[in-house]
C-alpha positions as CSV (number, residue, x, y, z in Angstrom):
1,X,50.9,-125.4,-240.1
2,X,47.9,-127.2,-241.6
3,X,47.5,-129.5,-238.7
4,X,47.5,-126.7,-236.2
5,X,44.9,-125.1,-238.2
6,X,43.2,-128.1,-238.5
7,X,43.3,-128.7,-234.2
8,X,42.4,-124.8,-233.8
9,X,39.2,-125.6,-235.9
10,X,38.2,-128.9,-233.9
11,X,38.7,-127.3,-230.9
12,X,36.7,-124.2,-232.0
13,X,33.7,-126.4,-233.1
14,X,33.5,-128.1,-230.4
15,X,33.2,-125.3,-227.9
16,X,30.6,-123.9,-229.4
17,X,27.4,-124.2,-227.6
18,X,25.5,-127.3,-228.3
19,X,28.4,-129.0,-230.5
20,X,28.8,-131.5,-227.5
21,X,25.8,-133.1,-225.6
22,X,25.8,-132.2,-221.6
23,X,27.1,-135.1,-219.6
24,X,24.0,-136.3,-218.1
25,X,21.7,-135.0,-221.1
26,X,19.7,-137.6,-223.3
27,X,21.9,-137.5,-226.3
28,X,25.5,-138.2,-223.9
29,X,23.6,-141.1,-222.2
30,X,22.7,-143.1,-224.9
31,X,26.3,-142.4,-226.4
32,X,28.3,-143.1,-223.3
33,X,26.3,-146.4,-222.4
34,X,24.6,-144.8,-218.9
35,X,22.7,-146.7,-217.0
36,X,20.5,-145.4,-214.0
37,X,20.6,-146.7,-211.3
38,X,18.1,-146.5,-208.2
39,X,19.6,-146.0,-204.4
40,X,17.8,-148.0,-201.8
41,X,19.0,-148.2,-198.0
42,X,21.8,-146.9,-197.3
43,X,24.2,-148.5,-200.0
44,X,22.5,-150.1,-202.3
45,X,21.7,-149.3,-206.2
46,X,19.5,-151.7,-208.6
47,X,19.0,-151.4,-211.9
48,X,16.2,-152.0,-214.4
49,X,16.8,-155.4,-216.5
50,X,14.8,-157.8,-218.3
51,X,15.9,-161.3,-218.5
52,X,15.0,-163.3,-221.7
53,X,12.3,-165.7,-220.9
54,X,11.5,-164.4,-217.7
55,X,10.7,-160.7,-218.0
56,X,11.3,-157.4,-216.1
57,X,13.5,-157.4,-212.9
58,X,15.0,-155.6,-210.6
59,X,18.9,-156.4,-210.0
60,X,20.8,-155.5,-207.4
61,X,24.7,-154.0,-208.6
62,X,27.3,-155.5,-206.4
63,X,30.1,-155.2,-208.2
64,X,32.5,-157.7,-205.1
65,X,29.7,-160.3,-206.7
66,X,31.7,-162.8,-208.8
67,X,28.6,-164.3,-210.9
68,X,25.2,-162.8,-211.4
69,X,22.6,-164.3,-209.1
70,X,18.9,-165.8,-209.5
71,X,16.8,-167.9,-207.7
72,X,15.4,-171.0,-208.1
73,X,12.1,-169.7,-209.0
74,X,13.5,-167.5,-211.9
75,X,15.6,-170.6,-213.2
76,X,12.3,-172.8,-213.0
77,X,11.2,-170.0,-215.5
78,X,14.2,-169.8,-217.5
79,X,14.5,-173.6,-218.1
80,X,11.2,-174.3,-219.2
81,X,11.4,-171.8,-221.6
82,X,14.5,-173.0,-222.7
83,X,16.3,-169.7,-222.2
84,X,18.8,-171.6,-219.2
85,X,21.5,-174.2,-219.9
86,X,23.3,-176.1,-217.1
87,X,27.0,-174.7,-216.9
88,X,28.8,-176.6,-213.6
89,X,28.5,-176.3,-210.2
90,X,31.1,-174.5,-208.1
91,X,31.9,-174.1,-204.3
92,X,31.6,-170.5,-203.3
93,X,32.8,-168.8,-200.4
94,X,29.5,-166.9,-199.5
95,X,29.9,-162.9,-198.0
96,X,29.9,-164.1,-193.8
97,X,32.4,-166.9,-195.1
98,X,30.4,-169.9,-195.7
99,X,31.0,-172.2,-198.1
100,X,28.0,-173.0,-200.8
101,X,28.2,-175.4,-203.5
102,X,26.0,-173.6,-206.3
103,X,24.8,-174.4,-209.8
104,X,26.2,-172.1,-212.5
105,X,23.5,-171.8,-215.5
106,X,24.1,-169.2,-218.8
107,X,21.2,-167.6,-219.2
108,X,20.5,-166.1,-222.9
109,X,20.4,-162.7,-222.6
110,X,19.8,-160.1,-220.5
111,X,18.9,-156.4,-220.9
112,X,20.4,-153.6,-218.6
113,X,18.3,-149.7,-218.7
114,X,16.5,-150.9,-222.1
115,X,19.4,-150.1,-223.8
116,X,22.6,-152.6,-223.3
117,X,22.0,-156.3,-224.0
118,X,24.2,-159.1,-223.0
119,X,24.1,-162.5,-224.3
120,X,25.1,-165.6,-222.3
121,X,26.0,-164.3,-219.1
122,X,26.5,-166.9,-216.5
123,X,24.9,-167.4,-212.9
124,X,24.7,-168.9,-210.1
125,X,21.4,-170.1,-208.6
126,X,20.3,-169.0,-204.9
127,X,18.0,-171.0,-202.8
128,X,13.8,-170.1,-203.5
129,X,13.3,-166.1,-203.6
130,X,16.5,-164.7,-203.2
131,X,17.0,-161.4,-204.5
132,X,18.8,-161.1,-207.9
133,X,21.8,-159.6,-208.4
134,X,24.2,-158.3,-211.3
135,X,27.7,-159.5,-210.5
136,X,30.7,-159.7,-212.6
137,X,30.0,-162.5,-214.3
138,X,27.7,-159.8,-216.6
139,X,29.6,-156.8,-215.7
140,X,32.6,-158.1,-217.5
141,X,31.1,-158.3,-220.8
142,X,30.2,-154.5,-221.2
143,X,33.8,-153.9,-219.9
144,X,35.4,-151.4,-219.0
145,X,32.6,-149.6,-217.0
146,X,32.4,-147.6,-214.4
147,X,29.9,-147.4,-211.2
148,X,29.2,-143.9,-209.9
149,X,26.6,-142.8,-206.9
150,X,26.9,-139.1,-207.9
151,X,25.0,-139.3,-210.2
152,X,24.1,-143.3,-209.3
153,X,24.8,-144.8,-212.8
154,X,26.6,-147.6,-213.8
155,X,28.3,-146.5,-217.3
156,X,28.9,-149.9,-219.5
157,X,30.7,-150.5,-222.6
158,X,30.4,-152.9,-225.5
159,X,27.3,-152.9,-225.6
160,X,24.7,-154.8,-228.2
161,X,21.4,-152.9,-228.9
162,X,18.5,-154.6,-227.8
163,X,16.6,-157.4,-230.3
164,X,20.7,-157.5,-231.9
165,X,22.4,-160.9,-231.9
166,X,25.5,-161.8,-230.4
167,X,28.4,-161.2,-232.4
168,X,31.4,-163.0,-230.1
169,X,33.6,-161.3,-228.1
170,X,33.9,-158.0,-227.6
171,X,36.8,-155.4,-227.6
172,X,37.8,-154.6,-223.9
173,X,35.9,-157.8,-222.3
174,X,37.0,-158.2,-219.0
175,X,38.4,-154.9,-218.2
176,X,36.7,-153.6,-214.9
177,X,37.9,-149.8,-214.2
178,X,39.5,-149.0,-211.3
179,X,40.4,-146.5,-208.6
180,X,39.1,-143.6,-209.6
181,X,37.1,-145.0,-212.4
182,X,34.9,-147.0,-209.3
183,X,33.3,-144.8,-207.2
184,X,31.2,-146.0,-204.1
185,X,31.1,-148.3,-201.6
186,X,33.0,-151.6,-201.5
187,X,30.2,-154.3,-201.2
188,X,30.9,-157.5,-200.0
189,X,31.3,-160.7,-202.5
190,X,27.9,-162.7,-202.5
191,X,30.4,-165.3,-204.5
192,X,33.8,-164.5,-204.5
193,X,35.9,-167.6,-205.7
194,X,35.8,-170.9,-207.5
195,X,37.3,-173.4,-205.0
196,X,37.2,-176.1,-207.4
């Protein structure tokens, strides 16, 4: 009998107005990990991130991407101020089927919406400008998480507060949600294999 008291009271509490935070409201984002995303074209979000040791930027979410991407101007950047290290290379099958052999570098941290850091996320390097994009090499390390376009957010887990040092691996790494979890189009894999 205590317990169902106990449950009644929980329950109680939490309907009353204001006990919860709105799903979308200040207080549920910063709880639930939220991370806005921006809609450009027809499908596709970016995100705000800074990359330590090369600044703001805007990544594109393609969650078919196997590593995170940069270009060869960013890891000129990122090299010089010692915040990329030389991983391996790899042969990637490209998204119209190409093969691509690609240097991997782990890059020290990055920061997604101001509010999730992750700390040495591998990716590969793209030729000169090419845009930069926020594949699962990253994604997997604030696993699970979800990507929604109504509202476009992409809702990460595990993650470390910004200016907070790594602390190894986290609970849940490389758990990606699925079906209805992931909601939005299916993009094609920039990288989608290591042939090696």
């Amino acid at each position: 009998m205590p317990r169902l008291a106990t449950m009644f009271l929980i329950l109680f509490a939490a309907s009353l107005p204001g006990a919860l935070p709105a799903r979308g409201s200040p207080a549920a984002t910063a709880a639930d990990g939220a991370i806005p995303m921006v809609k450009k074209g027809a499908r596709t979000f970016y995100v705000h991130g800074d990359i330590g040791g090369l600044g703001s930027v805007e990544l594109l979410v393609d969650t078919g991407a196997g590593y995170m991407t940069i270009n060869q101007v960013a890891l000129k950047r990122l090299r010089r101020t010692g915040n990329a290290k030389y991983v391996k290379d790899l042969t990637g099958i490209m998204a119209d089927g190409s093969r691509r052999v690609v240097p991997i570098y782990r890059l020290t941290s990055i920061t997604l919406g101001g509010r999730c850091t992750l700390h040495d996320v591998d990716a590969a390097v793209f030729p000169q400008r090419t845009r930069l994009i926020l594949g699962l090499s990253a994604l997997e390390k604030a696993a699970p998480f979800t990507f929604s376009t109504d509202p476009p957010e992409l809702t990460l887990s595990n993650c470390i507060a910004p200016g907070t040092a790594a602390a190894g691996p986290h609970p849940g790494a490389g758990e990606v949600s699925s079906g209805a979890g992931f909601q939005g189009p299916g993009l094609k894999a920039s990288m989608v294999a290591d042939t090696r």
